[in-house]
C-alpha positions in Angstrom: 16.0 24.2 -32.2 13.3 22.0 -31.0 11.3 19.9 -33.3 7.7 21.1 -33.5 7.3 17.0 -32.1 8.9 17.5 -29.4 6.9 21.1 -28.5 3.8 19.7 -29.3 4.8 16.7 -26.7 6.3 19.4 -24.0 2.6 21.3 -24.1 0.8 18.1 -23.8 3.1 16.8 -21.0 2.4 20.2 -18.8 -1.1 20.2 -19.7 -1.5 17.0 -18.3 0.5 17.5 -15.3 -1.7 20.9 -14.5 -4.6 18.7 -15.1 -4.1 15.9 -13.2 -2.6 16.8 -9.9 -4.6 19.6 -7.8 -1.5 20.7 -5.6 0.1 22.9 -7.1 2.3 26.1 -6.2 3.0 29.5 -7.8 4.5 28.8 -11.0 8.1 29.0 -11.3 10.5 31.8 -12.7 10.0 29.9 -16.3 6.9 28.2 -18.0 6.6 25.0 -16.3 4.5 24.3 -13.3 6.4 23.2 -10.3 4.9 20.4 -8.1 4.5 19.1 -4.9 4.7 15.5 -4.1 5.2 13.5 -1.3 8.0 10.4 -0.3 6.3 7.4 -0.4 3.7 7.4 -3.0 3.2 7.0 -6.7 2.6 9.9 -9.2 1.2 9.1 -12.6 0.3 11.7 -15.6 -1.4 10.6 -18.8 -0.1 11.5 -22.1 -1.8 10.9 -25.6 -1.6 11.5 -29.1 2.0 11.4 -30.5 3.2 11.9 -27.4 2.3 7.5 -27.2 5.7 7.6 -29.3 8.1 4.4 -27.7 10.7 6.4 -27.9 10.0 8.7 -25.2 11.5 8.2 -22.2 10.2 10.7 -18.3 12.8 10.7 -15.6 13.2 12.6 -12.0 16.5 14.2 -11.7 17.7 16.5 -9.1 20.9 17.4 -6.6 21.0 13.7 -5.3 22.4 10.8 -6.9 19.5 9.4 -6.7 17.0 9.0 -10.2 14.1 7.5 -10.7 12.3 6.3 -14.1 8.6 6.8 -15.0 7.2 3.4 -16.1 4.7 3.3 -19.1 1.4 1.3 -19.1 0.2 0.0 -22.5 -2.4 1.8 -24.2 -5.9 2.4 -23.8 -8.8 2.2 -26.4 -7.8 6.0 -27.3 -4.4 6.2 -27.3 -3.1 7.3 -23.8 -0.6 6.1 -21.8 -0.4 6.4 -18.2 3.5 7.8 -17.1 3.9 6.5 -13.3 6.7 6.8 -10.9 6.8 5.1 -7.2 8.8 7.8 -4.7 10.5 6.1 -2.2 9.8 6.7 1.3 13.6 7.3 1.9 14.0 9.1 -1.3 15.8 12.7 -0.3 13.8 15.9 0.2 14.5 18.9 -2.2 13.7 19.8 -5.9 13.4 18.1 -8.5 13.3 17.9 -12.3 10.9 15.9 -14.6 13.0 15.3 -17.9 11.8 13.5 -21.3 14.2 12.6 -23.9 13.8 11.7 -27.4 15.9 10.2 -30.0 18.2 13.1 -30.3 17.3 15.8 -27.2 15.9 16.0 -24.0 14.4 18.7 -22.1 13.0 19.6 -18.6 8.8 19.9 -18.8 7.9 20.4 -14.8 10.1 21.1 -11.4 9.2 19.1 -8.5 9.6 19.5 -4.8 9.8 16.6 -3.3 8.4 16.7 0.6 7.5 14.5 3.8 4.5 12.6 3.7 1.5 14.7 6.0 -0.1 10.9 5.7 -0.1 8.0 4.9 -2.8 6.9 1.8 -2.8 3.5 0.9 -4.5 4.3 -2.8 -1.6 6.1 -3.2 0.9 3.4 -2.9 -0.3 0.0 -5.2 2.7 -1.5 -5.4 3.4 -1.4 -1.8 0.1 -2.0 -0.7 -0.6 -4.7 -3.6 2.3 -7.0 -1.6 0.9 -6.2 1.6 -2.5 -8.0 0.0 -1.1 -10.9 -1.3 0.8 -11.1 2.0 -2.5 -11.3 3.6 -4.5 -13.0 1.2 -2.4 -16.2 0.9 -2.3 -16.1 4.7 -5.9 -16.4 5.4 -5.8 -18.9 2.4 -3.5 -21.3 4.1 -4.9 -20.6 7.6 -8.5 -21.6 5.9 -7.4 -24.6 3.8 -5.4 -26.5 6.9 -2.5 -28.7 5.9 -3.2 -32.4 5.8 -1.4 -33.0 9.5 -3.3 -30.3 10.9 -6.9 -32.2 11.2 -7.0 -33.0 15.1 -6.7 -36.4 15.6 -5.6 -37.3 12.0 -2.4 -37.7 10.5 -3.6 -38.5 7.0 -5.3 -35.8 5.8 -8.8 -36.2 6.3 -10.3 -33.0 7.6 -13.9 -33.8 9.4 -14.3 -31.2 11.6 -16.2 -29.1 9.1 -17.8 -27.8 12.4 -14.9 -25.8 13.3 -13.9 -22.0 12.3 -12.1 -21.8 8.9 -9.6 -19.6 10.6 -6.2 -20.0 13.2 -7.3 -23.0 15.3 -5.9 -24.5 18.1 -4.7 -28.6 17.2 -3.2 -30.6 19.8 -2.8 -34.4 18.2 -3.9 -36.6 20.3 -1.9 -38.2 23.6 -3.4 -40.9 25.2 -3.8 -40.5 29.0 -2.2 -43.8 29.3 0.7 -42.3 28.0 2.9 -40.9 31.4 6.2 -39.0 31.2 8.6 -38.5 34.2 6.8 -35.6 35.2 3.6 -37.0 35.5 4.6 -39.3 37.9 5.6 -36.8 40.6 1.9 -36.8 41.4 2.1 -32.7 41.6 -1.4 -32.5 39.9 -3.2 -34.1 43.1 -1.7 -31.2 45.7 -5.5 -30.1 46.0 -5.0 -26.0 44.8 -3.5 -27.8 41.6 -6.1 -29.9 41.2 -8.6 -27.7 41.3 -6.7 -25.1 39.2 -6.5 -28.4 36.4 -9.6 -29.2 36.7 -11.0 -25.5 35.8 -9.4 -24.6 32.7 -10.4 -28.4 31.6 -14.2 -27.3 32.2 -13.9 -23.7 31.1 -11.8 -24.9 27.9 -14.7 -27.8 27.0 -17.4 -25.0 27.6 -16.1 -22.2 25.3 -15.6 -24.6 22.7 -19.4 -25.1 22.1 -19.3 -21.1 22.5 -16.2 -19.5 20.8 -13.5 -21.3 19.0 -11.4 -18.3 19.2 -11.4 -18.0 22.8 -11.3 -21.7 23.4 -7.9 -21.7 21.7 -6.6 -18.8 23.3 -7.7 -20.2 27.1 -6.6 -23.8 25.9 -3.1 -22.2 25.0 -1.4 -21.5 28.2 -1.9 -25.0 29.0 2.0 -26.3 28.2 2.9 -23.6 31.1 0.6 -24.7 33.6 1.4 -28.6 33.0 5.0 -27.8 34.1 4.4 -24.5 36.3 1.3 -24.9 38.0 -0.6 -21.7 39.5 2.6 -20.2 38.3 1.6 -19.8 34.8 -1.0 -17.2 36.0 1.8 -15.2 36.5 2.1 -14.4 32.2 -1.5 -12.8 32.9 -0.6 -10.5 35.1 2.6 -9.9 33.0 0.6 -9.4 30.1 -1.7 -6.7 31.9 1.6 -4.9 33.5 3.0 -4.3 29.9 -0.5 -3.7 28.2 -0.6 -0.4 31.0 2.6 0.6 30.4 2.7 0.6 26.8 -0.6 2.7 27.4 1.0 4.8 29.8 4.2 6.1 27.2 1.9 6.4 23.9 0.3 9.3 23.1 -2.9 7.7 21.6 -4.4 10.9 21.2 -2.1 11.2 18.5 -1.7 7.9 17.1 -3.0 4.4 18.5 0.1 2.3 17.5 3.2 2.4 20.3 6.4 4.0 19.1 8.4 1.8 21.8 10.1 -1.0 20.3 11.0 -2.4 23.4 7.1 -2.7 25.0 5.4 -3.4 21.2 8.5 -6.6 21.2 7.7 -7.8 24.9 3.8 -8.2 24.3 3.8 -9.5 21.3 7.0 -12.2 22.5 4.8 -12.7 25.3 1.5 -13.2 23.3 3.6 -16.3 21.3 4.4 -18.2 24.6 0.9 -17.4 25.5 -1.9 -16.0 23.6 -4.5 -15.3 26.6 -1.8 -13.0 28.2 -1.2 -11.1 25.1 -4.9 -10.5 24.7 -5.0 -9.5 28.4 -2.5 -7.4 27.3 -4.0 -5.9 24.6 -7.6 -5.4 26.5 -5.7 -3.9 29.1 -4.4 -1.1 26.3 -7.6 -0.8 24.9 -9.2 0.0 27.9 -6.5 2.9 29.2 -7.4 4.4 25.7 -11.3 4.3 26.3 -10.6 6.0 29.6 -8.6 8.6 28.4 -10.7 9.0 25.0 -7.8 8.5 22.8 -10.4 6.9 20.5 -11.1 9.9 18.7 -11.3 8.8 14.7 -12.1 5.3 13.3 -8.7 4.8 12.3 -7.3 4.8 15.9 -9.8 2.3 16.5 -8.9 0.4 12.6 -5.3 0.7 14.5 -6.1 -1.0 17.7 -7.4 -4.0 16.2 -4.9 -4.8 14.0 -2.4 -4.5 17.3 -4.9 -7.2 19.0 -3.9 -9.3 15.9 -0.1 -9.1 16.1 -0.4 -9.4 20.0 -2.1 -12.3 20.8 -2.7 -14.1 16.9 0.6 -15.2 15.9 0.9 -18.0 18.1 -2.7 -19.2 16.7 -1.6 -19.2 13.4 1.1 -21.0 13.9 -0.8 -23.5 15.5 -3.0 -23.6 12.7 -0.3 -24.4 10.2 1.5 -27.2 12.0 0.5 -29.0 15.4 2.1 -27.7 18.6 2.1 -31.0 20.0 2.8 -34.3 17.6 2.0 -38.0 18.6 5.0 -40.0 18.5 4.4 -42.4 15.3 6.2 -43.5 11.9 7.7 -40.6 10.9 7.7 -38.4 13.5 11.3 -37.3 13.5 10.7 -35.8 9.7 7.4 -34.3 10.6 8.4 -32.9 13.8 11.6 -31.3 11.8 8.9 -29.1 9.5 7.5 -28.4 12.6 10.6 -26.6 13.7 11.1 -25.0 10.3 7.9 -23.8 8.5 5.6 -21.9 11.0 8.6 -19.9 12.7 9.2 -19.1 8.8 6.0 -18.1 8.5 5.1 -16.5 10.8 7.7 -14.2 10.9 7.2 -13.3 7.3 2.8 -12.4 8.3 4.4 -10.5 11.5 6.3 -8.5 9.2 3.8 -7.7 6.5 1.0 -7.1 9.7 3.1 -4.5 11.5 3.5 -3.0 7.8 -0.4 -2.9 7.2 -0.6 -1.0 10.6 0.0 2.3 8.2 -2.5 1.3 6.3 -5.4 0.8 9.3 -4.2 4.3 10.7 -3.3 6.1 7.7 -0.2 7.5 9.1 3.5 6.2 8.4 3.9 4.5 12.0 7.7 4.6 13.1 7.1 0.8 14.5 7.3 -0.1 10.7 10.8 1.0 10.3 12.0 -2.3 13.0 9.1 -4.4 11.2 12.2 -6.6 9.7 13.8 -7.4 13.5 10.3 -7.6 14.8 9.7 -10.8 12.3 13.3 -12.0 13.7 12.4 -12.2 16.8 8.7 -13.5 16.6 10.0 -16.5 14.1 12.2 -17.1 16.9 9.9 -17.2 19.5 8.0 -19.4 17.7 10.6 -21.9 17.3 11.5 -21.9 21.3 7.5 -22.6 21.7 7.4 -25.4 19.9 11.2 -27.0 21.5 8.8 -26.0 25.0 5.9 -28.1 23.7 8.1 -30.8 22.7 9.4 -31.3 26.0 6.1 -30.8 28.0 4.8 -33.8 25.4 7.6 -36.0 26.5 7.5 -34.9 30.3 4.2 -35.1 31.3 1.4 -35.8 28.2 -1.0 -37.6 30.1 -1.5 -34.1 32.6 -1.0 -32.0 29.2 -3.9 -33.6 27.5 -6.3 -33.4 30.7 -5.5 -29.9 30.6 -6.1 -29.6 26.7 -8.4 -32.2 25.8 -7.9 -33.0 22.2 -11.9 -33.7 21.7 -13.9 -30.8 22.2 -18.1 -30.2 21.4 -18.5 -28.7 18.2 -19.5 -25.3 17.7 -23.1 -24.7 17.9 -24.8 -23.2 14.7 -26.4 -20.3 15.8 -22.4 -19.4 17.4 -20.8 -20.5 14.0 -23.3 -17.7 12.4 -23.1 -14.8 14.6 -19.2 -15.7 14.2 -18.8 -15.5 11.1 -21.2 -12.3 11.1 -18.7 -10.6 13.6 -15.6 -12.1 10.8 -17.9 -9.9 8.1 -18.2 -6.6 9.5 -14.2 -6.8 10.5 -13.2 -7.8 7.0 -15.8 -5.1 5.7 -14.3 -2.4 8.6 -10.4 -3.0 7.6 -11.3 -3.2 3.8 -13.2 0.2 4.0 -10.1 2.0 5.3 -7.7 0.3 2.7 -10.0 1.1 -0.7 -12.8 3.1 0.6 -16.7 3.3 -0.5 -16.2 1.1 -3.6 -17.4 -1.8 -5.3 -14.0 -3.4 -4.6 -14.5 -3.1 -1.2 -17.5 -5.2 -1.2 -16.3 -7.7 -3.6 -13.1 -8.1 -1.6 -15.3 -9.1 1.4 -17.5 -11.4 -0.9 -14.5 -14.1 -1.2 -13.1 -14.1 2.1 -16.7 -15.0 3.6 -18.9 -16.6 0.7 -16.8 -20.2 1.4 -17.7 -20.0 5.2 -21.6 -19.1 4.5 -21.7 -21.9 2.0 -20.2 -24.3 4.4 -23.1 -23.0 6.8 -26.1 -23.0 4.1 -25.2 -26.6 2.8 -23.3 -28.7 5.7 -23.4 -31.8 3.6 -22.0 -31.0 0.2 -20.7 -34.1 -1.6 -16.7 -35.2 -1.5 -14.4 -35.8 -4.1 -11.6 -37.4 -3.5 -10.0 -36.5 -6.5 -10.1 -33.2 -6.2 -9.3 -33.8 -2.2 -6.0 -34.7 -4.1 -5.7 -31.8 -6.7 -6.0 -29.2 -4.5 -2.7 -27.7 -3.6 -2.1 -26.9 0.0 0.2 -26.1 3.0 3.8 -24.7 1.2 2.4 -25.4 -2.3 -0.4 -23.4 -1.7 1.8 -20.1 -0.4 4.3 -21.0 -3.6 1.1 -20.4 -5.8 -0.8 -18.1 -4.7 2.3 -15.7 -4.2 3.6 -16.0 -7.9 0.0 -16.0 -9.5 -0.2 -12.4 -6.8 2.9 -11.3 -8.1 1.9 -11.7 -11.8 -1.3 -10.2 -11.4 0.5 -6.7 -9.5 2.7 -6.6 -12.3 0.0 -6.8 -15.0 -2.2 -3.9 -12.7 0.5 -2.5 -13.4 1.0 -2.0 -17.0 -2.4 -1.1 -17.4 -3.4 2.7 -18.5 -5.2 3.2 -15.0 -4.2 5.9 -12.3 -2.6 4.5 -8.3 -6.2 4.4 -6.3 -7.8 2.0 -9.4 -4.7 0.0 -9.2 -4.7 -0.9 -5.5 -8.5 -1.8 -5.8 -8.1 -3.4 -8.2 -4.7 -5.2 -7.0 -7.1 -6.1 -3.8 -9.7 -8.0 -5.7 -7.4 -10.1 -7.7 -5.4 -11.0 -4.9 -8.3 -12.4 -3.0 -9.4 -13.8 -5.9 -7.2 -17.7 -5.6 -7.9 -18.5 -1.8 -11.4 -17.8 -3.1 -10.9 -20.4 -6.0 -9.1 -23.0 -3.3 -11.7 -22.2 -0.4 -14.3 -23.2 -2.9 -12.7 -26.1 -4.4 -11.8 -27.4 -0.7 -15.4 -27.2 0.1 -16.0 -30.5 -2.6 -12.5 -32.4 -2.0 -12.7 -32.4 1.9 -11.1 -35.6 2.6 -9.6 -38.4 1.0 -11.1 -42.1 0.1 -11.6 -43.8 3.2 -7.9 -45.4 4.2 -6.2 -43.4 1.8 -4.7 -40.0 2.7 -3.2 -37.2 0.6 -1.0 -38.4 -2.4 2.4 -37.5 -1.3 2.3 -38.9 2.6 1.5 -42.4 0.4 4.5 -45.1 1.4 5.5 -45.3 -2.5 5.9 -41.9 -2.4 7.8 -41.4 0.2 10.9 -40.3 -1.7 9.4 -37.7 -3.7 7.9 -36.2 0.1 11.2 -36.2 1.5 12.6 -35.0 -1.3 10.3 -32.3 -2.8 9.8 -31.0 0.7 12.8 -29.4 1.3 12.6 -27.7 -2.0 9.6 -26.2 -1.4 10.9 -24.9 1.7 13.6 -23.2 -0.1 11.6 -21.8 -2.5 9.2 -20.2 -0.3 11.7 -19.2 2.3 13.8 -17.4 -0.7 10.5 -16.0 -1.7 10.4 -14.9 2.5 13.7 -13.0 2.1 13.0 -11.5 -1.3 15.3 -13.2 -3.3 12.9 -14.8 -5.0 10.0 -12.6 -6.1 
């Protein structure tokens, strides 16, 4: 016979289960309330009074093998816990029981059907969505807080270029035109169509600088292909164009915006790594077949659409932004040149992954792109690697034609553009925020510390340097390595606490944002190092603890890639 504990705990259980979720069916054949929940979500109930007994223990149990454990948050002020349970998106349909045991019996307290999703709500999923955030987070962290040999024309760390968007930019170290490699002495770039060809992406490149970074990188990054292919390298636009139609052309956009061909969503985004102009043309070119045919019909179609612009012409940028494309040959060039070949491909993959992931979360529908998100990565880390082997050998075969074509010194970007960028930066990072966490003070807050660095950098151009904290401030690998532990910490503890799925993920947003804020900040008053120094570890006495700690931080954060390191 059951205790009077354990009845008084069953009524309270059932009572909060009726309570809390609004979907409920015709009550079963016996006294508990049967449930529908969908794959791919968390459930939570609260419990109280002496039901907050540690002994207690909720578990799902059904037909399959399959079993799955409620976790328990600590307390709140009056006693109740909050019961949750994440449902895997590949967990098996059918019913369900939700059992609680005791010390010496167990019993069942609620049936459960477990169904498809209808759609995908990112509230409803915090631990899934929480690593999606710190995924992005300590991206945009990195991509804002260059490493020390990604300063144009600098090797030592000392960033100047305060003038320049905080975001992917394009960073050709500088060649010297007195520099020639076998190629440039064919004397192919005086044919006259050549010439003039050269000569127009070096003016068009120099005028969008003073006008748009982001499309002066994206013109300037073509420019390996037409050093060694001449007018041929147009041909990647029309390519680009081509597959942007035809990826149009076989997705029902009506429906939903992102492709469901692996095949065509691989090629543009392959093709916007070996050049990012063509996988924008590409990805204008989709845009525009949806316009015509008013498959634009809810904002999350057109949420959807611009995170595809992202993964289809952006990956190459970031890379770029991370470690320079193109290297000047100096002391130590063979060791830097190797982390060139090894970190951004890394990376990259790993941001390809999590950004075809966050697609659901633009959309709100579980996109079946996601399911090949893990060979997508693959092949973009890849791609990234054959890019840079291709801009090694352009470098070496014809640098002085390369550099006319990409001029290393560009005008800085005028003040009234930097502010109308970063104005156009605010209402995207409000516009994708809004669809993640909805009207909510989150939402705003989140947004608050990806821009308040770049409008302080505007309001005050001339904020004093210290070079100490130039020094203190982790970056490049280091920077990842920290912000993804102190992310991963924080999801855990948002997790423990007695606070139901759509608090947790807005909440899980806010702290994740919240150290590139602290680093963005800190970077704005340790800018560059004393003059003639640069950062600690590329010191000649430290040499060995460079070549030596590198490597490990490599392995830690490409463990941490692969999840086997958390």
């Amino acid at each position: 016979m059951r205790s009077v504990r354990t009845r008084n705990f069953c009524i309270a259980f059932s009572w909060f289960l009726l309570t809390t979720f609004g979907f409920l069916s015709a009550a079963s054949a016996d006294t508990n309330p049967t449930l529908l929940w969908e794959r791919g979500r968390q459930q939570s109930v609260t419990l109280g009074g002496n039901t907050s007994d540690q002994l207690w223990s909720i578990t799902l149990v059904g037909n399959s093998d399959r079993t799955l454990t409620f976790s328990k948050s600590s307390s709140n002020a009056s006693g109740y816990l909050v019961y949750s349970v994440y449902i895997p998106a590949d967990f098996p349909v059918g019913n369900y029981q939700v059992k609680i045991a005791g010390t010496a019996e167990s019993s069942t307290v609620a049936n459960v059907y477990i169904q498809n999703a209808v759609d995908y709500d990112p509230l409803a999923s915090p631990r899934s969505v929480g690593g999606l955030a710190i995924i992005a987070f300590t991206l945009l962290s990195i991509f804002s807080n260059r490493a020390p040999d990604s300063s144009t024309g600098s090797q030592d760390g000392e960033s100047s270029d305060s003038d320049k968007a905080d975001s992917a930019e394009t960073n050709y170290q500088s060649i010297k035109l007195a520099e020639r490699g076998w190629f440039d002495s064919l004397r192919i770039g005086r044919w006259r169509a050549i010439s003039h060809l050269d000569s127009l992406r070096h003016l068009i490149t120099f005028d969008l600088a003073s006008r748009s970074s982001l499309f002066a990188r994206m013109y300037a990054d073509g420019s390996y292909l037409q050093a060694l292919l001449g007018p041929l390298s147009i041909l990647t636009y029309f390519g680009g164009a081509i597959l942007g139609w035809e990826c149009a052309v076989k997705t029902n956009g009506a429906n939903n915006i992102v492709p469901t061909s692996f095949a065509l969503f691989a090629a543009l985004l392959l093709l916007g790594i070996f050049d990012s102009l063509a996988g924008f043309i590409g990805t204008l070119t989709y845009g525009v077949y949806g316009v015509v045919h008013q498959e634009f019909n809810s904002v999350f179609q057109f949420r959807g659409f611009i995170g595809l612009a992202i993964i289809w012409f952006g990956p190459i940028l970031a890379a770029n932004a991370m470690r320079p494309l193109r290297r000047k040959r100096a002391s130590g060039y063979g060791w830097e040149r190797l982390g060139d070949l090894i970190i951004p491909p890394l990376f990259i993959g790993w941001s390809v992954k999590g950004m075809v992931l966050i697609l659901d979360g633009f959309t709100h529908v579980k996109n079946p792109i996601g399911n090949t998100s893990t060979k997508l990565a693959v092949m973009a880390g890849s791609a990234i690697l054959i890019r840079y082997l291709i801009e090694e050998f352009t470098c070496r075969a014809t640098p002085a034609r390369l550099e006319y074509l990409s001029p290393p010194k560009l005008p800085k970007l005028g003040t009234s553009y930097r502010i109308w960028a970063l104005a156009v930066k605010t209402v995207t990072f409000l516009f994708f925020m809004y669809g993640f966490l909805g009207p909510s003070w989150q939402t705003f807050a989140s947004v608050a510390f990806l821009i308040l660095p770049s409008v302080i950098k505007i309001a005050f151009p001339k904020i004093p340097n210290s070079v100490r904290l130039y020094q203190a401030i982790p970056i490049g690998i280091p920077s990842m390595i920290f912000m993804n532990g102190l992310g991963l910490i924080t999801l855990l503890w948002i997790n423990s606490l007695p606070i139901f799925s759509p608090d947790k993920t807005r909440t899980i947003f806010v702290l994740a944002a919240l150290p590139g804020f602290l680093i963005s900040i800190l970077k704005l008053f340790g800018q560059r190092p004393a003059e003639g120094d640069q950062i600690w570890y590329r010191r000649t006495k430290n040499n060995l603890i460079y070549r030596v700690a590198g490597p490990v931080f490599i392995a830690i954060a490409f463990l941490m890639t692969i999840k086997v390191l958390p």
